[in-house]
Residue frames relative to the residue before (quaternion, step in Angstrom):
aa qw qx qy qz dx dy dz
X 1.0000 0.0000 0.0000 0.0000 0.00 0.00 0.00
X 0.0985 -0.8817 0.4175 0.1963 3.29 -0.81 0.91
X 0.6800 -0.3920 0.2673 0.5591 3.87 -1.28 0.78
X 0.5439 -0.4973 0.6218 0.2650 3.49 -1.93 0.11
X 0.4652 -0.6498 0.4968 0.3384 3.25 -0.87 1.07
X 0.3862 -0.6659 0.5497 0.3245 3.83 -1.08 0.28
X 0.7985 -0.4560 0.3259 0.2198 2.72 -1.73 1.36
X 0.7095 0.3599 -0.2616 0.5465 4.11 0.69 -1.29
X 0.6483 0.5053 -0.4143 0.3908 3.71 1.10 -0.66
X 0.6306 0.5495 -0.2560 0.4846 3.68 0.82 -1.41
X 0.6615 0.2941 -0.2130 0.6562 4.15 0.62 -0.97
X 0.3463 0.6425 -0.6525 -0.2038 3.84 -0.77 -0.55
X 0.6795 -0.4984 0.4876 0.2283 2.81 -2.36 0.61
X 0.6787 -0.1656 -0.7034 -0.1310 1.39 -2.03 0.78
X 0.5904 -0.6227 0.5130 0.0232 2.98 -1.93 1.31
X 0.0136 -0.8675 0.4905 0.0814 3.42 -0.67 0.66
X 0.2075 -0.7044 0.5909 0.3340 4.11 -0.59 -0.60
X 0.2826 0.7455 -0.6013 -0.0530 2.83 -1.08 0.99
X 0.7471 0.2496 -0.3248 0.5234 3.29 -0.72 1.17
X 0.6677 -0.4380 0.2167 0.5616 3.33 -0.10 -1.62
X 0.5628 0.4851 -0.4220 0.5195 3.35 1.57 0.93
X 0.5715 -0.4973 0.6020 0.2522 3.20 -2.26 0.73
X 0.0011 -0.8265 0.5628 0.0124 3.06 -0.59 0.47
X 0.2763 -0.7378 0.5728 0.2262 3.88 -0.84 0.75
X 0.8113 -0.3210 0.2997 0.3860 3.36 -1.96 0.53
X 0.7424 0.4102 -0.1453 0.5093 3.86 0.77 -0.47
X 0.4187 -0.8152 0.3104 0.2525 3.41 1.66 0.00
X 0.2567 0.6361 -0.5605 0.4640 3.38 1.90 0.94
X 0.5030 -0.6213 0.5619 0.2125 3.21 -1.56 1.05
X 0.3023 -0.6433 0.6723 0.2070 3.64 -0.82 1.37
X 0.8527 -0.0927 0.2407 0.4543 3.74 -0.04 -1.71
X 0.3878 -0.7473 0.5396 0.0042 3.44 -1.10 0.86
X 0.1586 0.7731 -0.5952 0.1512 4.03 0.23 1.16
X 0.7350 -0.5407 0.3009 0.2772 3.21 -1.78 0.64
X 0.3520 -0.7869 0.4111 0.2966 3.53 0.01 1.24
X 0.7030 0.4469 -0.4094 0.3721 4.05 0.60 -0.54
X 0.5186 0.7399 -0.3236 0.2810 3.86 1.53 -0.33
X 0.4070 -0.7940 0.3977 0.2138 3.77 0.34 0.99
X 0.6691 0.4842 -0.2271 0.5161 3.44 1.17 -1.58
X 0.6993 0.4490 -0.2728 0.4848 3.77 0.88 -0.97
X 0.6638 0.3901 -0.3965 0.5000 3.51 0.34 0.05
X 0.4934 0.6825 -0.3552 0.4057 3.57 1.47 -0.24
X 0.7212 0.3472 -0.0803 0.5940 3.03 1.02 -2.27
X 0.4786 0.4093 -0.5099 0.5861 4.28 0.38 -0.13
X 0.8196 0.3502 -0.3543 0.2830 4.50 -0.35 -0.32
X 0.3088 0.7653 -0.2725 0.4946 2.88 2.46 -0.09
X 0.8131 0.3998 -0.0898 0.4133 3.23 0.49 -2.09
X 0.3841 0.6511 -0.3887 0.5267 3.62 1.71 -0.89
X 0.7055 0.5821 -0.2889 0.2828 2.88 -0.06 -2.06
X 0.7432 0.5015 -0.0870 0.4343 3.36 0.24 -1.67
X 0.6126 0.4609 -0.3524 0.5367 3.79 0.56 -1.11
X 0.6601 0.5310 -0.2673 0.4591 4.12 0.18 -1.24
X 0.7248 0.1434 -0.3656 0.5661 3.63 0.52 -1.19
X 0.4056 0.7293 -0.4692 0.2889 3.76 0.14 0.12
X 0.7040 0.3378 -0.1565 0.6048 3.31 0.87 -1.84
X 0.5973 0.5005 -0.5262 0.3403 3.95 0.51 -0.49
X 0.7330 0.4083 -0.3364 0.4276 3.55 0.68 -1.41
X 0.8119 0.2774 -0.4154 0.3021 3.76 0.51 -0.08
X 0.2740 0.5777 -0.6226 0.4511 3.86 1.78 1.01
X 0.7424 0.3900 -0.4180 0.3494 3.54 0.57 -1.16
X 0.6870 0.5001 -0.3945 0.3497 3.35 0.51 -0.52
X 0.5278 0.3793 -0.5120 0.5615 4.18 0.98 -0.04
X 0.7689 0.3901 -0.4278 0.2712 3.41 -0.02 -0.21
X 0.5212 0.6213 -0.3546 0.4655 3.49 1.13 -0.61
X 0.7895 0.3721 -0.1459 0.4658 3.70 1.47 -0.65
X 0.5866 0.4757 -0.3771 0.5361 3.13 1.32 0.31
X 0.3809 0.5650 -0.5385 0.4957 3.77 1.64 0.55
């Protein structure tokens, strides 16, 4: 049996929103939220938000370690 693919590997960043879907660096659909909801499109640019500065600080960090 093999391992589950990880979550940043299976979605990668950077993430984007368009319309009323999440969408990953390859344009596979991560998640789907009610486009007319104000607060959800708030908390879905949150999670974006977060996933993007995520993958920068750990690009910056393989590279800082391959000096």
């Amino acid at each position: 049996m093999s391992a589950p693919t990880p979550f940043h590997e299976a979605y990668p960043a950077p993430w984007r929103i368009e319309g009323n879907e999440i969408l990953d660096r390859d344009g596979c659909n991560v998640s789907t939220f009610e486009g007319d909801d104000a607060e959800e499109l708030v908390f879905w640019q949150g999670i974006v938000d977060a996933v993007n500065s995520h993958a920068r600080i750990e690009s910056a960090l393989r590279l800082a370690r391959a000096m």
